[in-house]
VEXDREN-2710 file (C-alpha; in Angstrom, 1 decimal):
% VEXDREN-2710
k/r/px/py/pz
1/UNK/22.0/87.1/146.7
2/UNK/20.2/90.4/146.8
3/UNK/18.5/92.1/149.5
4/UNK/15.9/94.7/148.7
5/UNK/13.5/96.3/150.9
6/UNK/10.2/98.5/151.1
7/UNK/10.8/101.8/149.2
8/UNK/8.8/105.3/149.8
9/UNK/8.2/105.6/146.1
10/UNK/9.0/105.9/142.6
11/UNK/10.4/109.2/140.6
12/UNK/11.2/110.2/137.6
13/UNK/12.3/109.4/134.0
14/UNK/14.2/106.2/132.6
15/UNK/15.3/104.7/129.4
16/UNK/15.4/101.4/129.7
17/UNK/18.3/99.1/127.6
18/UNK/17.3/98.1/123.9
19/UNK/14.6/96.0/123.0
20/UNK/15.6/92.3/123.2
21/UNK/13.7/90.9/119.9
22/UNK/14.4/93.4/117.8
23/UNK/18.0/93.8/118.9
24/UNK/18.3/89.7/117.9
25/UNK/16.8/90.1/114.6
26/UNK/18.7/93.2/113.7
27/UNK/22.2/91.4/114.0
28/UNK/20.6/88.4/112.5
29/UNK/19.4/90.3/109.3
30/UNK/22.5/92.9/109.5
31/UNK/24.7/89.3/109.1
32/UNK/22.9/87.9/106.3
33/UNK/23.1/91.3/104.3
34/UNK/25.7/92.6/102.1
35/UNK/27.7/95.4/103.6
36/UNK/27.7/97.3/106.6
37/UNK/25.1/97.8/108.9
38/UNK/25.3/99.9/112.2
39/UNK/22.9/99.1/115.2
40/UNK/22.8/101.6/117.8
41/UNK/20.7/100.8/121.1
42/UNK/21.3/97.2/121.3
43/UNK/20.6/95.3/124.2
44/UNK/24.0/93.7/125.4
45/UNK/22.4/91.2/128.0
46/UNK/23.7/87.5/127.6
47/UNK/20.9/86.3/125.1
48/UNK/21.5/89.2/122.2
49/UNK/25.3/88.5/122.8
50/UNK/25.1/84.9/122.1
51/UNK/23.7/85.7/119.1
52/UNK/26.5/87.8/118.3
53/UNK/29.3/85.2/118.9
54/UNK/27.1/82.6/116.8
55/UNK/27.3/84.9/113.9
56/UNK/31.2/85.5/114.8
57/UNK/31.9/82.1/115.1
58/UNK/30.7/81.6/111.2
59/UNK/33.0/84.8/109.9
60/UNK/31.1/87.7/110.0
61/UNK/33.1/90.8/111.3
62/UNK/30.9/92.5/114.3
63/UNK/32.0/95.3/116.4
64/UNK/31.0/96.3/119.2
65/UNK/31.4/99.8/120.9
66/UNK/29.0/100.3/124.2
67/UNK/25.6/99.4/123.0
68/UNK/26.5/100.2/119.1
69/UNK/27.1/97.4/117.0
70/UNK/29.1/97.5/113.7
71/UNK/28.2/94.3/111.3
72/UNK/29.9/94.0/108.2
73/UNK/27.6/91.3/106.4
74/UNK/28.5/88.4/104.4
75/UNK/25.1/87.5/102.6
76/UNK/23.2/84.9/102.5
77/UNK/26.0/82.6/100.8
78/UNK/29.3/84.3/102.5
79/UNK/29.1/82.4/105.6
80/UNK/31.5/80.1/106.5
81/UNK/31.4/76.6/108.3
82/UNK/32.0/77.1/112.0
83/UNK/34.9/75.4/113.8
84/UNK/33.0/74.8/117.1
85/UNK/29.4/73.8/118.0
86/UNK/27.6/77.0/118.1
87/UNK/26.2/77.7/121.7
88/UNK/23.0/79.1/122.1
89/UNK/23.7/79.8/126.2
90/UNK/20.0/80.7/127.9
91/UNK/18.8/81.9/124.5
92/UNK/15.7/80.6/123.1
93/UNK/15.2/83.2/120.7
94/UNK/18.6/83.0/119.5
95/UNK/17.9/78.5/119.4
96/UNK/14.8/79.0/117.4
97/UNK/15.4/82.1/114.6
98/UNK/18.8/80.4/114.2
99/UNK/17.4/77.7/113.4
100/UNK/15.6/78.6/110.0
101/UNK/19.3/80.1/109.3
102/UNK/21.5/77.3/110.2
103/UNK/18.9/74.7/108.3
104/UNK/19.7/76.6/105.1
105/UNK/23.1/76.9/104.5
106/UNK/25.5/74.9/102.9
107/UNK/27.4/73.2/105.6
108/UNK/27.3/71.6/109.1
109/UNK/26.8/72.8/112.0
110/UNK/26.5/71.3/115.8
111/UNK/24.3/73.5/118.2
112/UNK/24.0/73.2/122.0
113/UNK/22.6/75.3/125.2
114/UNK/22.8/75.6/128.8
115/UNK/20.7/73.2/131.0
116/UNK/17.6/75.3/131.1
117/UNK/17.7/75.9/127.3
118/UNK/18.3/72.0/127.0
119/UNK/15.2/71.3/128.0
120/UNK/12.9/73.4/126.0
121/UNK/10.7/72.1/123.4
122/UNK/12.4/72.7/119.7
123/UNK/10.3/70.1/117.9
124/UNK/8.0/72.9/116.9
125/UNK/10.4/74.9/114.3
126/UNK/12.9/71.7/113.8
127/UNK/8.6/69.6/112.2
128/UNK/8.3/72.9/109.6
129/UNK/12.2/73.2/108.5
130/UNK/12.0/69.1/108.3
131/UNK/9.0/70.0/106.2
132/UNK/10.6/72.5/103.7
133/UNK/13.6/69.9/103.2
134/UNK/15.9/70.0/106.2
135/UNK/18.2/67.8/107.2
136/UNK/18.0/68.2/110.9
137/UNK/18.9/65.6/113.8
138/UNK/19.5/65.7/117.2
139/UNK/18.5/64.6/120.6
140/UNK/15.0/62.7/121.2
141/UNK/14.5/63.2/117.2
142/UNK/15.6/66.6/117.1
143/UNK/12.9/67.6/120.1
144/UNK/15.8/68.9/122.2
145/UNK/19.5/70.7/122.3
146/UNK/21.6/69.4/121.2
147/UNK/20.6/69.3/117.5
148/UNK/22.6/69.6/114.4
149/UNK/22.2/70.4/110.9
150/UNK/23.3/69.4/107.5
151/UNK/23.1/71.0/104.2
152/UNK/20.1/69.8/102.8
153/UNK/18.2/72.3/99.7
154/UNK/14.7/73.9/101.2
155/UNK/11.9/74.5/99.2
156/UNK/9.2/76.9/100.0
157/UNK/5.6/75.9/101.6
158/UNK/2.6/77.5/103.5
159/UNK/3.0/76.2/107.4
160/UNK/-0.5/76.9/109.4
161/UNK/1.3/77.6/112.6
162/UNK/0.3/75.2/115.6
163/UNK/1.1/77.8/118.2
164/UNK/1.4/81.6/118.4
165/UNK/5.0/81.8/118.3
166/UNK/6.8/85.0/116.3
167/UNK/10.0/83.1/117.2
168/UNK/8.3/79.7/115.4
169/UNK/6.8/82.4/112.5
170/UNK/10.6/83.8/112.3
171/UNK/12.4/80.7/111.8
172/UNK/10.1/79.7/109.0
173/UNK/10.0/82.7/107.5
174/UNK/14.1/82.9/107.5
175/UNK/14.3/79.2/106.3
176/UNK/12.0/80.6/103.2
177/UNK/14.7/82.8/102.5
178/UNK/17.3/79.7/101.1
179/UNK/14.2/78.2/99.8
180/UNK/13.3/77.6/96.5
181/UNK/9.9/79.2/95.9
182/UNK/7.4/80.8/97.9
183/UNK/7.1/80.3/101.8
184/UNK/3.6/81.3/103.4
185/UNK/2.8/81.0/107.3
186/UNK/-0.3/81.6/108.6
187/UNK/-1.0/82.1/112.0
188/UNK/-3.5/81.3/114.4
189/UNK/-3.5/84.8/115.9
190/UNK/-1.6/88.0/116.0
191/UNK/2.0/87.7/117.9
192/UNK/4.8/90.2/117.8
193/UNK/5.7/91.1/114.1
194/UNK/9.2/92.6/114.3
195/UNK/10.6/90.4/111.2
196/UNK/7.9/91.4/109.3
197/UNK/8.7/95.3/110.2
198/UNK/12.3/95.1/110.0
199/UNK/13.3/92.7/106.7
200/UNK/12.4/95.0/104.4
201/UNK/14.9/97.8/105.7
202/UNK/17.1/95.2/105.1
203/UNK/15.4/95.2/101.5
204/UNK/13.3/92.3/101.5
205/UNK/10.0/92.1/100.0
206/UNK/7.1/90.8/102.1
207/UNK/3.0/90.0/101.2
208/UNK/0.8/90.1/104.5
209/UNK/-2.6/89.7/104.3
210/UNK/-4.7/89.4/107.6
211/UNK/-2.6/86.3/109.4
212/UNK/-0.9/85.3/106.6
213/UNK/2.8/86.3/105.4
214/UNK/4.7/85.4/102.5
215/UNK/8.2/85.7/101.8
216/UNK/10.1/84.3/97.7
217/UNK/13.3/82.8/98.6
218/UNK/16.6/84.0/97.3
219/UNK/15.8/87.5/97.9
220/UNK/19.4/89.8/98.7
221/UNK/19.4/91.6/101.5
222/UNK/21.3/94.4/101.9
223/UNK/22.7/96.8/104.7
224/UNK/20.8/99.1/107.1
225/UNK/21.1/101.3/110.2
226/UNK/19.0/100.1/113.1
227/UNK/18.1/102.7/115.9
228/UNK/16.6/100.0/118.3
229/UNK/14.0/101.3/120.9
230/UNK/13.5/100.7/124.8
231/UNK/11.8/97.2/125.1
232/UNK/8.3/97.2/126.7
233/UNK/8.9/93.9/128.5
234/UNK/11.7/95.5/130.1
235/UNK/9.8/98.5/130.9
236/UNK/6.7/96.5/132.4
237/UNK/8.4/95.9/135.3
238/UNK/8.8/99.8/135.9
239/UNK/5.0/100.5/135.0
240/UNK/4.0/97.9/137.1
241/UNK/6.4/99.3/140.5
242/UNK/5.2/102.9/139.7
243/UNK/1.2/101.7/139.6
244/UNK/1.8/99.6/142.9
245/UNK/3.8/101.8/144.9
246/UNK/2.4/105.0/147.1
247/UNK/3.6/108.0/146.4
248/UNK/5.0/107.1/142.6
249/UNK/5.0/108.5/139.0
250/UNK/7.3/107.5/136.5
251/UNK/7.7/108.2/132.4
252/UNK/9.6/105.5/130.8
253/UNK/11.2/107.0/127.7
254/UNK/11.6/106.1/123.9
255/UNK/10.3/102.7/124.6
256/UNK/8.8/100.7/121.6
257/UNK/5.1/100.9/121.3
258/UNK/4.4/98.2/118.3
259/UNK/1.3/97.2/118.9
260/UNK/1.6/93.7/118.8
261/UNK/3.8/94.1/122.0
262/UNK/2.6/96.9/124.1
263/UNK/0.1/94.2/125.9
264/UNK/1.2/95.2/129.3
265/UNK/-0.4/99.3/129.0
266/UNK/-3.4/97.8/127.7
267/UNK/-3.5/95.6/130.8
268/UNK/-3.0/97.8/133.0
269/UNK/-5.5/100.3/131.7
270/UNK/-8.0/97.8/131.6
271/UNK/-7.4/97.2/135.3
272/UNK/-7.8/101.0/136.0
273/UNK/-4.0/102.1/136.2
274/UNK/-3.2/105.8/135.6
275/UNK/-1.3/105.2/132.8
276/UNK/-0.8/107.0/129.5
277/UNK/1.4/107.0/126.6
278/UNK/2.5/109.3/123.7
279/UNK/4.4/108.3/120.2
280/UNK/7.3/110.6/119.9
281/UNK/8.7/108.8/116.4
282/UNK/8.8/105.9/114.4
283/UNK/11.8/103.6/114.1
284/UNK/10.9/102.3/110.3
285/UNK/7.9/101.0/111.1
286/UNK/8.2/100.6/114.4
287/UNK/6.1/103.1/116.9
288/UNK/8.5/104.4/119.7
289/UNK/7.1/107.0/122.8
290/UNK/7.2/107.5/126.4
291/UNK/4.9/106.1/129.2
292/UNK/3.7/107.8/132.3
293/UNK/2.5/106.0/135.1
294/UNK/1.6/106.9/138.6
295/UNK/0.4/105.0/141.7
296/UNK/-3.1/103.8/141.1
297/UNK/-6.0/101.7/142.4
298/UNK/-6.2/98.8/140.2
299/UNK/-9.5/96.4/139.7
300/UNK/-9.1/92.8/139.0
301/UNK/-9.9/91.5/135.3
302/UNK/-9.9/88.7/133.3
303/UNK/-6.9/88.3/130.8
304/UNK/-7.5/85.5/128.2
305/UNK/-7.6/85.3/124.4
306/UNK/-5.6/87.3/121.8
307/UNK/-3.9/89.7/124.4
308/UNK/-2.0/86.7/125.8
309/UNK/0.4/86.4/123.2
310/UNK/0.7/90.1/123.4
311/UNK/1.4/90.0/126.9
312/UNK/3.1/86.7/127.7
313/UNK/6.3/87.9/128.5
314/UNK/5.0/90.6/130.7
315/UNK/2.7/87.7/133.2
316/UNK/5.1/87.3/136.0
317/UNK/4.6/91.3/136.9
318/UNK/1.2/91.6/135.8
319/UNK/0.5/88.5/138.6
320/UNK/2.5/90.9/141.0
321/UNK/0.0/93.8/139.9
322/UNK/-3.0/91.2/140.3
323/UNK/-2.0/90.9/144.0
324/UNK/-2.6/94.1/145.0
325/UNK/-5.6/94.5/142.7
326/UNK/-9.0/94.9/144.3
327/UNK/-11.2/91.4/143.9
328/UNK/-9.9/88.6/141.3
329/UNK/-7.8/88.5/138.3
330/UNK/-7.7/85.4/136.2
331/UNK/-5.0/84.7/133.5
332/UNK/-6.1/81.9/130.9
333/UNK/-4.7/80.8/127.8
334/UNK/-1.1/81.1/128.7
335/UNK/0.5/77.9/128.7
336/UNK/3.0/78.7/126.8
337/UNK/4.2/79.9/130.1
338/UNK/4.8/76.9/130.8
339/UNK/8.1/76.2/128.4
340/UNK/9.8/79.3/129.1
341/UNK/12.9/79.2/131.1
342/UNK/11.2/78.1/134.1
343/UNK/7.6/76.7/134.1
344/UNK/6.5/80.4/134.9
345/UNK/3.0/79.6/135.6
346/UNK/4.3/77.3/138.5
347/UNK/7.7/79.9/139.2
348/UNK/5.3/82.8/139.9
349/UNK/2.7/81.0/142.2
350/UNK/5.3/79.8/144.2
351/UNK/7.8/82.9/144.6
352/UNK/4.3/85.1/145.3
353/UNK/2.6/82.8/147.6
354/UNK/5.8/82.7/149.4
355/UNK/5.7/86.5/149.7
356/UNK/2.0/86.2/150.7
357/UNK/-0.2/86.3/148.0
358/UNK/-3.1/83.7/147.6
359/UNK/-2.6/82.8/144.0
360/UNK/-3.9/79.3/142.5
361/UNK/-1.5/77.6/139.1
362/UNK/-4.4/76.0/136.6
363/UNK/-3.7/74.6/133.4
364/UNK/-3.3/77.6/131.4
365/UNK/-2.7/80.4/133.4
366/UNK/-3.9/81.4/137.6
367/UNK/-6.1/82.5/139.6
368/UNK/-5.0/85.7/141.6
369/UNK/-6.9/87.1/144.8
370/UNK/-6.1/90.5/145.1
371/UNK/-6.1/93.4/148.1
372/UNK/-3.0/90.9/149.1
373/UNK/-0.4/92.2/151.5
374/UNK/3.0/91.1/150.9
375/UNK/5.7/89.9/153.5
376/UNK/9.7/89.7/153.1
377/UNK/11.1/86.2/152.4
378/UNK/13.8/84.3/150.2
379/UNK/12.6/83.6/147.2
380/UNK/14.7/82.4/143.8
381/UNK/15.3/83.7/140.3
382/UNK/15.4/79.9/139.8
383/UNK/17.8/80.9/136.5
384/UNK/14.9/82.8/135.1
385/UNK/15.7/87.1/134.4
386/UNK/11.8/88.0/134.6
387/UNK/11.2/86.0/138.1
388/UNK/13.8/87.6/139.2
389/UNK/12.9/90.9/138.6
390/UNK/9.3/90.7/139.6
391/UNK/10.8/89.4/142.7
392/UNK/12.5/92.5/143.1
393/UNK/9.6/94.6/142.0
394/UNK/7.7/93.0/145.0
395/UNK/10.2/93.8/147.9
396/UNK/9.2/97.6/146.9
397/UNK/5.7/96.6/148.7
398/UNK/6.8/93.8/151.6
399/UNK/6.7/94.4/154.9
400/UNK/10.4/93.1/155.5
401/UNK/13.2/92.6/153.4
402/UNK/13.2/90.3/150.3
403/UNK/16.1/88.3/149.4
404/UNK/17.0/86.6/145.8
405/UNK/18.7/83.6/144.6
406/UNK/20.2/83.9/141.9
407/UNK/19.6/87.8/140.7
408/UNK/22.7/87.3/138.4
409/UNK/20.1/85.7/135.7
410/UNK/18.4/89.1/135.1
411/UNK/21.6/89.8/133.6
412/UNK/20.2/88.0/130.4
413/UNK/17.6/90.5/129.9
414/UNK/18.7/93.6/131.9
415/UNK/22.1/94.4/133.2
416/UNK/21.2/97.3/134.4
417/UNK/18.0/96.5/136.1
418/UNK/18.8/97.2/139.6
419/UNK/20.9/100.4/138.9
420/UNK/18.0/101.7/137.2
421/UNK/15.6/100.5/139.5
422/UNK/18.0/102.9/142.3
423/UNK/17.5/106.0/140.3
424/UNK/14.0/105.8/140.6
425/UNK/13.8/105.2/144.3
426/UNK/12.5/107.6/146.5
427/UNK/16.0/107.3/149.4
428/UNK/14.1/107.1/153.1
END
């Protein structure tokens, strides 16, 4: 349990750890190459690193040195047939890409997860790789962990996406690479685009043309260097404390800025924050800066339509900035939320109300009365790394000490978070 209490401020500069999607795909597409790849910045919380062991567990050679990761690829056919189940842990990111992997090669393979993962719906990549040929089975047909796969030949098709998922966008789009033919998704609206930035480092060819993107099977990918960048979502728990804390102004440094991610500094500029950002390089394709934030008066908004999927990791702190915003902030459209590692529309209503807050769940999202003040209490992670850490970004406002259940699951995400979170502290 950790006990956190009311801080004076926040100063000065911080690089946070490396950004958690792109940090997945990298050792994803750096496995399926052939040669050597070298990815520097990687996040080593528990999700990237179960990713990691999936790929060790199926021969691939991957080193790791601090946050630098060595990969000596296989290609697409040089994997072998694992000796254990593969286990996904907490990661749904790693359960989902995998997936469009693991349903094109030429063997078996058992998969499993931890009891939060278990529970989250995989029905919506297992329906499209079931669709392109896969031979995929598992518990309540396939809809959750555990499932398993057979070798089973894919053939390409075009998949109008149900949801805004990049992680149900990925998996297709890796299936199409063991397909035969041409695989085309087309999405409902913009969500984070990292495989389409980052497979053609690895040298594969791409078509994109407003919400559609195409991908020929049997392409060769072949070895790159990765410099992965800060991740925003990771960050947005900074830009929030900064922009609700007196006495506060904190740059975050070479954090990505991809625009199909950077929800959180367009959502807090909308509700007035002082906020500001500058592009210091690009990654490939991927824009990477620093963002300066100081303590501000924030206005309530509306959130609701294409910047959700932008934003939707980045809700449980935004809520937290909603409290202390003057007048109302509502939050549709996001019920996604609601199959993340917790219910996180229900997670964050309860763990702020708790603190004080006057927050209402609906359907898709909340309704957040702002000009709040906030109170100590124990609250719980409830196994999920962002509650937790808003929970800790809101004992920097409470009047009396807040204590966590559970702040070991941040560790997924960030396993630095709270000795970070000291160096910006302002000591009484």
């Amino acid at each position: 349990m950790n006990r956190i209490s009311r801080t004076e401020g926040l100063h000065g500069s911080l690089r946070v750890p490396g950004d958690k999607s792109i940090s997945h795909r990298s050792v994803i597409f750096a496995s399926l190459a052939e040669g050597v790849s070298k990815i520097s910045g990687f996040l080593d919380g528990e999700d990237c690193l179960r990713t990691v062991e999936v790929f060790r567990n199926m021969g691939v050679q991957i080193d790791r040195t601090g946050t630098t990761l060595t990969i000596h690829g296989k290609g697409l056919k040089g994997l072998k047939e694992p000796e254990v189940p593969l286990y996904f842990g907490n990661s749904g990111t790693t359960a989902r890409l995998m997936s469009g992997v693991l349903a094109g090669l030429p063997f078996f393979t058992t998969t499993y997860g931890d009891e939060s993962l278990s529970r989250r719906p995989m029905d919506r990549v297992v329906a499209p790789l079931r669709e392109m040929g896969a031979s995929i089975y598992g518990r309540e047909g396939a809809k959750k962990l555990p499932i398993s796969f057979d070798q089973s030949p894919l053939r390409g098709i075009t998949y109008e996406l149900p949801v805004k998922s990049a992680q149900v966008k990925s998996a297709v789009l890796l299936g199409g690479l063991f397909a035969e033919g041409k695989t085309t998704v087309i999405e409902q609206g913009r969500t984070r685009n990292h495989t389409e930035t980052l497979l053609p480092q690895f040298g594969v060819e791409l078509t994109e043309e407003d919400l559609k993107v195409s991908i020929d099977g049997g392409q060769v990918l072949t070895a790159a260097d990765v410099d992965v960048p800060g991740d925003i979502s990771s960050a947005a728990f900074f830009l929030v404390a900064a922009a609700i804390t007196r006495n506060s102004d904190v740059t975050i440094e070479h954090v990505g800025l991809n625009e199909t991610r950077n929800g959180i500094v367009q959502a807090l500029d909308q509700m007035g924050a002082d906020i500001s950002y500058t592009i210091t390089d690009y990654i490939g394709e991927e824009p990477v800066g620093d963002v300066k934030v100081r303590s501000s008066t924030l206005e309530g908004q509306t959130f609701e339509g294409d910047i959700i999927s932008n934003v939707i990791d980045e809700i449980p702190i935004l809520a937290l900035a909603a409290t202390q915003a003057k007048g109302r902030t509502i939050i549709k459209d996001a019920k996604e939320l609601k199959v993340k590692e917790t219910d996180r529309i229900q997670a964050v209503c309860d763990n702020l109300n708790a603190l004080g807050a006057s927050i209402t769940p609906t359907e898709d999202g909340m309704i957040i009365d702002g000009g709040t003040p906030l109170h100590g209490a124990e609250v719980s992670s409830a196994g999920d790394h962002r509650i937790g850490m808003m929970e800790a970004i809101a004992s920097l406002i409470t009047e009396g000490d807040v204590s966590i259940q559970q702040p070991e699951a941040i560790n997924i995400s960030y396993p630095s978070f709270f000795s970070d979170l000291d160096q910006l502290l302002v000591k009484k």
